[in-house]
C-alpha positions as CSV (number, residue, x, y, z in Angstrom):
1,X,0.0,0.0,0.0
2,X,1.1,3.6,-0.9
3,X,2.4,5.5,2.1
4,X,1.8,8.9,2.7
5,X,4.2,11.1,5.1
6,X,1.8,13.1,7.3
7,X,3.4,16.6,6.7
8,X,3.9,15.7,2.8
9,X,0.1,14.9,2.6
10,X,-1.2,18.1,4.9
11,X,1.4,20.3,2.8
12,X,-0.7,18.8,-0.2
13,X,-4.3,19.8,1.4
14,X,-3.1,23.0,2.0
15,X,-1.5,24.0,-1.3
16,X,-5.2,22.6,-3.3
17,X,-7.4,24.7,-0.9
18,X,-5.7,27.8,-1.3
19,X,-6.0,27.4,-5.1
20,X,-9.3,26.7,-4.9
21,X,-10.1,30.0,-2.6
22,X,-8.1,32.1,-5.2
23,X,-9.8,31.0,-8.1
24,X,-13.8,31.6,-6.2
25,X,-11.9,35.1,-5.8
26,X,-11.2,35.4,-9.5
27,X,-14.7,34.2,-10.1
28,X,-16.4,36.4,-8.0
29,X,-14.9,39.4,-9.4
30,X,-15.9,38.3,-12.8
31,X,-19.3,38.2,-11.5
32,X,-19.2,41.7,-10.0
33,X,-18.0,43.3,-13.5
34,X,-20.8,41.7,-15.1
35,X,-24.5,42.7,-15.6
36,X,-28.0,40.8,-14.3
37,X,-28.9,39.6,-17.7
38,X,-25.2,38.0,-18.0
39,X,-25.0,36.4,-14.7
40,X,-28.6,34.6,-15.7
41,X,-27.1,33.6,-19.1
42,X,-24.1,32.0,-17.1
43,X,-26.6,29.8,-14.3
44,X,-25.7,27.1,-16.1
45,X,-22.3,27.3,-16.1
46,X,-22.7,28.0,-12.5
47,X,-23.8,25.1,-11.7
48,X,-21.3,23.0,-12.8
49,X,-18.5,24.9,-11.2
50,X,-20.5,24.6,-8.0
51,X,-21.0,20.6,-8.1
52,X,-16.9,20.5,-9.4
53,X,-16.0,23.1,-6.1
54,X,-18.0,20.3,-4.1
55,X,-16.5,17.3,-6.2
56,X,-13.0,19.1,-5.1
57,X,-13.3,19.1,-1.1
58,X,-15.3,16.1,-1.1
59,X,-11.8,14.1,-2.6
60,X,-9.5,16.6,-0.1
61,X,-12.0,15.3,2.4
62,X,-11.6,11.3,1.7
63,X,-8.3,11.0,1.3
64,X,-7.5,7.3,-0.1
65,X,-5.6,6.0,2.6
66,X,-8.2,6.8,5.4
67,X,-10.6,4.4,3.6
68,X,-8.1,1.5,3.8
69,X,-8.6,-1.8,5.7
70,X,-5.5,-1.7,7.5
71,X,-7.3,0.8,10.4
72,X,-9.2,-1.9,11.4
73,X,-8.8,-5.4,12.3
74,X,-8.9,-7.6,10.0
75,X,-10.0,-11.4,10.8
76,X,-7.2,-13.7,9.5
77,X,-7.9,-16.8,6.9
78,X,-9.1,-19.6,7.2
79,X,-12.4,-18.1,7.6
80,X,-14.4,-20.6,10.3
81,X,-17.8,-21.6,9.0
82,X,-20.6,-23.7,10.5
83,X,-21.6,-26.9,8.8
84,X,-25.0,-26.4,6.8
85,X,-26.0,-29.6,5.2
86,X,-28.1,-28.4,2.7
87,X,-25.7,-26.2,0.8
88,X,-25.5,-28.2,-2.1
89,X,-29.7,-28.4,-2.5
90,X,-29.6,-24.5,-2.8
91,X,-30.9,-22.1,-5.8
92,X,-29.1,-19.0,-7.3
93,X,-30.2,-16.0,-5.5
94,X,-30.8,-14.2,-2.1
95,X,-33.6,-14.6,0.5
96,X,-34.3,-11.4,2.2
97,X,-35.2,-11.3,6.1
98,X,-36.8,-8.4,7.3
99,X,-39.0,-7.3,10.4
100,X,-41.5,-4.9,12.0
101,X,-41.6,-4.3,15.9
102,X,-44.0,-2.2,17.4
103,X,-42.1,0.4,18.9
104,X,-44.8,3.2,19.2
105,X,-43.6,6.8,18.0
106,X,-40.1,7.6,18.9
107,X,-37.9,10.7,18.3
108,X,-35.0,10.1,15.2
109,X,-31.9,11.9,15.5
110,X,-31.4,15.3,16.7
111,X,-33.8,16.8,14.7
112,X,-36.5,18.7,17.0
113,X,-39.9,17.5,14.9
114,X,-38.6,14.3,13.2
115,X,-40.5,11.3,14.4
116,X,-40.8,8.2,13.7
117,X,-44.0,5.1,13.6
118,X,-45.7,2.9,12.3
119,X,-47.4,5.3,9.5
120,X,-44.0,6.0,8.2
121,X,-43.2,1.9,7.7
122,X,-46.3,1.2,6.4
123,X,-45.7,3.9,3.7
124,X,-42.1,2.5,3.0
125,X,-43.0,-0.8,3.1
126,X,-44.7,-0.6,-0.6
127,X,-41.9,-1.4,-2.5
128,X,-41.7,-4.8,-1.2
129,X,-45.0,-5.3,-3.8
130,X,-42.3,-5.0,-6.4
131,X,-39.7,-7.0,-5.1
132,X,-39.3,-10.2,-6.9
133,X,-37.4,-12.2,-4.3
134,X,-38.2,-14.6,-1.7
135,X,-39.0,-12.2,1.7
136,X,-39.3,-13.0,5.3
137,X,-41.0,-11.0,7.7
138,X,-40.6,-11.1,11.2
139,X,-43.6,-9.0,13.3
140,X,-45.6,-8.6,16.5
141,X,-48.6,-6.5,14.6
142,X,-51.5,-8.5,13.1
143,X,-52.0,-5.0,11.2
144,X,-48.4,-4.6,9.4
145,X,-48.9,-9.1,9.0
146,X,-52.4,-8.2,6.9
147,X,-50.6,-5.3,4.7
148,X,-47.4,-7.3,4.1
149,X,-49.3,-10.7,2.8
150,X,-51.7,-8.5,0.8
151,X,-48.8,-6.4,-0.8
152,X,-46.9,-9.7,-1.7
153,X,-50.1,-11.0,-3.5
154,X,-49.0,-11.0,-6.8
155,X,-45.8,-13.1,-6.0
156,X,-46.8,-16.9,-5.6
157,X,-46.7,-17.8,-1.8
158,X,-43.7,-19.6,-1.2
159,X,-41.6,-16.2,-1.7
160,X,-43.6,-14.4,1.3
161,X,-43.3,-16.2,4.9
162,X,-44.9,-14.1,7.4
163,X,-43.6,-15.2,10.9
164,X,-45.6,-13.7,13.5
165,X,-43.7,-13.4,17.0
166,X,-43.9,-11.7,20.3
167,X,-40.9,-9.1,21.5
168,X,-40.6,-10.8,25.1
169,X,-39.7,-14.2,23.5
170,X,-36.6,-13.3,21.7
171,X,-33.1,-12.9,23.3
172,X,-32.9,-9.3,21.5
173,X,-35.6,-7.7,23.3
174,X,-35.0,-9.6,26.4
175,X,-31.7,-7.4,26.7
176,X,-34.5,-4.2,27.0
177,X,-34.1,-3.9,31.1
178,X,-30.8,-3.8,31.2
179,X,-29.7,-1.5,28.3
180,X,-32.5,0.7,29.8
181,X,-30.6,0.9,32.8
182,X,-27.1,1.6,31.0
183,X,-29.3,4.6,29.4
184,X,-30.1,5.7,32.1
185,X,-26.3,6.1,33.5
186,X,-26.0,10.0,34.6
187,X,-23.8,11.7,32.0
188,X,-24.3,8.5,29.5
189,X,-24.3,9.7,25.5
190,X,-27.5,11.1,24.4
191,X,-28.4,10.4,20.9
192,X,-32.3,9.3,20.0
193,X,-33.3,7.1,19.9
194,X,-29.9,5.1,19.9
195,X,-28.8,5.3,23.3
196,X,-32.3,6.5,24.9
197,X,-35.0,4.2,23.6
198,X,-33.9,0.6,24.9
199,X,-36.6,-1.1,22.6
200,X,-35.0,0.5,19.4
201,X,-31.4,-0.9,20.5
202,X,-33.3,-4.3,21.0
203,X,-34.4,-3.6,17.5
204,X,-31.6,-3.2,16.3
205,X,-30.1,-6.4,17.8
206,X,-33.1,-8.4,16.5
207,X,-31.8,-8.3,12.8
208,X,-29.1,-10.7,13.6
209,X,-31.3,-13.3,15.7
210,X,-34.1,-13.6,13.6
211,X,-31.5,-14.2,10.4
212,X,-29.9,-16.9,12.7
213,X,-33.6,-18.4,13.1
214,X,-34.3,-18.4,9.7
215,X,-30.5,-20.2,9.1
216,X,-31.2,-23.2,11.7
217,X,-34.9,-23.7,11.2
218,X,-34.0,-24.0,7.3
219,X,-37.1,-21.3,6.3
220,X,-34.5,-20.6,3.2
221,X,-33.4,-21.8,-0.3
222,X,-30.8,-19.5,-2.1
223,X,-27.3,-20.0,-1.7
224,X,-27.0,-16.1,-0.2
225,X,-29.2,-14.7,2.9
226,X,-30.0,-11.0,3.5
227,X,-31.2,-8.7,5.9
228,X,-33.0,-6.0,4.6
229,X,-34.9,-3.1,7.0
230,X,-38.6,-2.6,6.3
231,X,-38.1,0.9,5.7
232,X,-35.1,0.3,3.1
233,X,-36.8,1.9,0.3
234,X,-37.8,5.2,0.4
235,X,-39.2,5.9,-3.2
236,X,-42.4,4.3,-4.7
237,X,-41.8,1.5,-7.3
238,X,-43.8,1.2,-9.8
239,X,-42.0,-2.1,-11.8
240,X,-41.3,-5.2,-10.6
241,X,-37.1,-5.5,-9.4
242,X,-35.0,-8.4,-8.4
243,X,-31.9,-8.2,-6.1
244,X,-29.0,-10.2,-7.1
245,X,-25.9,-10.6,-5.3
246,X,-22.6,-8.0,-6.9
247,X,-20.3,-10.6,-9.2
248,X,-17.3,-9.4,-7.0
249,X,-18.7,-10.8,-3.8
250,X,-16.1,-12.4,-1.8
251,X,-17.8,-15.9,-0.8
252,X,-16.4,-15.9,2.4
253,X,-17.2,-12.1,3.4
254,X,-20.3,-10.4,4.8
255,X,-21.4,-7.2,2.5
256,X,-22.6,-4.4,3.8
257,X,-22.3,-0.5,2.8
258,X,-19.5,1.8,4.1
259,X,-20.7,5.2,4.6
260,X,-17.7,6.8,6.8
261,X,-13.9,6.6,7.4
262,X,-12.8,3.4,9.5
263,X,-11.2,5.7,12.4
264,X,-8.3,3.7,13.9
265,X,-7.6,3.4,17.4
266,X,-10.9,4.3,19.5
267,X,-12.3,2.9,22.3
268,X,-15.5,1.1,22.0
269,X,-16.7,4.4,24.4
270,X,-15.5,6.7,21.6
271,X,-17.7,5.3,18.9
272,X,-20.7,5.6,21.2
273,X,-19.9,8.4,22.8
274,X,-19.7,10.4,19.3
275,X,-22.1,8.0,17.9
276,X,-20.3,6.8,14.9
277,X,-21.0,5.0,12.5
278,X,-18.7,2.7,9.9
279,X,-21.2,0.8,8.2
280,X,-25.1,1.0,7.6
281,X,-26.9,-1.8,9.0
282,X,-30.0,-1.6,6.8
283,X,-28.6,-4.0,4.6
284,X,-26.2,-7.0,4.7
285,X,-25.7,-10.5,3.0
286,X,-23.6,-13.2,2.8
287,X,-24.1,-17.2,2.4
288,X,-25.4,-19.1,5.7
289,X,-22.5,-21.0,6.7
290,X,-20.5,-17.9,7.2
291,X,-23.4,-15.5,8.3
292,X,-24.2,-18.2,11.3
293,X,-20.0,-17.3,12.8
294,X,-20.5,-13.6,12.4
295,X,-24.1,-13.6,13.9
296,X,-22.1,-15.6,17.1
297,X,-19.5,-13.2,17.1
298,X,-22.0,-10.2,17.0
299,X,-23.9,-11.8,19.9
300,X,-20.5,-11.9,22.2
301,X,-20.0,-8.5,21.0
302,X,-23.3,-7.0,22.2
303,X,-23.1,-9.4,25.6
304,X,-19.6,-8.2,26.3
305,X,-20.4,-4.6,25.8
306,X,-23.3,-5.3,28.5
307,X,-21.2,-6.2,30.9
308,X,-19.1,-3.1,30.7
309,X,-22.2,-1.2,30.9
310,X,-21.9,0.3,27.3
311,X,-24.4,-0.1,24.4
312,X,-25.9,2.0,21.3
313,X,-27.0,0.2,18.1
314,X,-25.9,-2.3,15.6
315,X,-24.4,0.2,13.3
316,X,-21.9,0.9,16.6
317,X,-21.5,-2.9,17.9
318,X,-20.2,-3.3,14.2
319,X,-17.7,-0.5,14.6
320,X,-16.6,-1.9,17.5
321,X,-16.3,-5.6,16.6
322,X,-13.9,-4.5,13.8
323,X,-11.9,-2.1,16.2
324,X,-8.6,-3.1,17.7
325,X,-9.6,-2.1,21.0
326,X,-12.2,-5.0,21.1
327,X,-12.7,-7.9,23.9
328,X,-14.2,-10.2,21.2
329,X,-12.8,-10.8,18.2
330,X,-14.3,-11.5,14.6
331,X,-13.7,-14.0,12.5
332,X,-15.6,-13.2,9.3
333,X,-14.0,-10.5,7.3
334,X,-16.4,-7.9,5.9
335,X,-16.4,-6.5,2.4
336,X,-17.0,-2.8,1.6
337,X,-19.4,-1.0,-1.2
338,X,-18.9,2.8,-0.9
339,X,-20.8,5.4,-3.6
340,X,-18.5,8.1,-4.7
341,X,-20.3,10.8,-2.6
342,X,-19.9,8.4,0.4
343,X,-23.5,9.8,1.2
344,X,-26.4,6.7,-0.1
345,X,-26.7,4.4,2.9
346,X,-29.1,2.9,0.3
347,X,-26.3,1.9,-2.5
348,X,-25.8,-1.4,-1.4
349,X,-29.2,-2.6,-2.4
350,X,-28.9,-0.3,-5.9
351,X,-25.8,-2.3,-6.7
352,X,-27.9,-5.6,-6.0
353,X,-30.7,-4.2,-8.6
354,X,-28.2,-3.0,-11.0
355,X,-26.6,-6.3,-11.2
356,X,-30.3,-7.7,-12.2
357,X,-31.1,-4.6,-14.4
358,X,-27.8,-4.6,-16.5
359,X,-28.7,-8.1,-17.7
360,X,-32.0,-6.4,-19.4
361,X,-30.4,-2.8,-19.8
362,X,-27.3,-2.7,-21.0
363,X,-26.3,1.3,-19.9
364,X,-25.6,1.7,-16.4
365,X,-26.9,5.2,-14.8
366,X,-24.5,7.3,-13.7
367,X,-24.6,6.9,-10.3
368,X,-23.2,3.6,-10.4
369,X,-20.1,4.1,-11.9
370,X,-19.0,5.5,-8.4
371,X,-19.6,1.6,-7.1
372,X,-16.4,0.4,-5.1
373,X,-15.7,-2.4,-3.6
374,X,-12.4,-3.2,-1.3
């Protein structure tokens, strides 16, 4: 890997802003010396230069090496796997596992009126009319159970399993009192509803046991499992899609979407404590036999951090698991997908659909081209 010496690399920075500052000097003189009706005929023009400007500091910004692997810990090969005997019975394709817990209304982020229920999920949910894969659904309302099966009609019924099961009888939500009482810690990190609404943690955690349930009770028949969040798509679909899995997936590797820097050498405190985030959990896959190791290592991550009286969300357990400042170590690598903007937590699942919709369409949009994967 390319080395970079730290005052060699800042000299660098410094030398391509100040260029940059000059030249929106130049330009805004140009502008002064000019009339209204030749500043409207140059909007266009404008525009570009201001998407380039942000093109510019978004690269100063994500330097290469700061997105390398060798910040975090990396599991080393073999990769352990559990035995699955039915490997060899299983189609082409991915199952997707998803669920709905009724959590109420809760706050989401920092924003003063954003909130969050079930009328949001039940609007975002849609797009699973459209998606042409097999789905599991996980729930404790009879309401969202009715919607889902009648939005899956068109599909023939062995691609929609609806598994209807209460919060108090899985190990996720069972964890409730006592992340309630790490919340509740005086001075503890305040972020909604991650570290303040125990029962969104415990839905957080939820994602990993109920793929693990779906793994050992054999409710699958694709060679690649998924986890995808009920609220994954945001626009409406109006045409059938498929998911398949990216040609460069790395058998032995879970996927999942990088949408910041891997930061070396913080505590697992530090990355809930500033609540950061390495990877977004809305969606991951990865074949069973490996998926069942790195649910078991994610379990012993979550338990360990109970102990030590810390705890946040997935998208921080992950951060941590990876760290080098971790109790529990993980043994299935992970592999990265990044957009160019580093700003669609969404772009794993649009690289699934592209890799389906280039086989019919044979010019990729745009956005894709920015499609990386380490």
């Amino acid at each position: 890997m390319e080395t970079h010496v730290p005052g060699e690399l800042s000299h660098q920075k410094m030398k391509g802003k100040w260029w940059m500052i000059k030249k929106i000097k130049l330009f805004k003189n140009y502008l002064q010396a000019k009339s209204s009706a030749d500043i409207v005929q140059l909007y266009p023009a404008l525009g570009y230069y201001v998407l380039l400007c942000m093109l510019f500091f978004q690269l100063q910004w994500y330097t290469q090496d700061s997105w390398e692997a060798s910040n975090m810990y990396v599991p080393p090969s073999p990769v352990p796997r559990e035995h699955i005997d039915n490997m060899a019975q299983l189609e082409d394709g991915i199952t997707f596992v998803t669920a709905y817990f009724d959590l109420g209304t809760f706050k989401k982020g920092s924003i003063a009126f954003k909130y969050f229920g079930k009328q949001n999920y039940k609007n975002w949910m849609t797009a699973f009319s459209k998606l042409n894969n097999s789905v599991i659904l996980f729930t404790d309302s009879l309401e969202i159970e009715i919607l889902f099966r009648n939005l899956r009609k068109q599909f023939p019924s062995h691609m929609t399993r609806i598994i209807n099961i209460q919060q108090d009888s899985l190990w996720s939500f069972k964890l409730a009192p006592q992340i309630k009482q790490i919340y509740a810690q005086p001075g503890y990190p305040h972020y909604p509803p991650n570290t303040v609404n125990e029962k969104y943690s415990c839905a957080m955690h939820v994602k990993y046991e109920a793929l693990e349930m779906v793994i050992r009770q054999k409710q699958y028949k694709t060679k690649q499992l998924a986890w995808i969040d009920i609220g994954y798509f945001r626009d409406k679909e109006t045409k059938p899609f498929t998911l398949e899995i990216p040609p460069d997936l790395k058998k032995d590797h879970i996927a999942f979407m990088q949408i910041d820097k891997f930061e070396e050498g913080l505590l697992p405190l530090d990355i809930i404590g500033d609540n950061m985030v390495w990877i977004a959990g809305g969606m991951f896959l990865g074949q069973p036999d490996y998926l069942l190791t790195f649910i078991a290592d994610y379990r012993r991550t979550v338990e360990s951090l109970i102990v030590d009286k810390m705890m946040s969300t997935d998208q921080q357990v992950l951060y941590i698991m990876y760290s080098k400042n971790t109790k529990v170590r993980a043994r299935v690598p992970i592999q990265v997908y990044y957009h160019i903007c580093r700003c669609d937590w969404f772009f794993l699942g649009s690289i699934c659909r592209y890799t389906w919709e280039k086989k019919h369409w044979h010019r990729p949009p745009v956005g894709y081209f920015g499609a990386l994967a380490l």
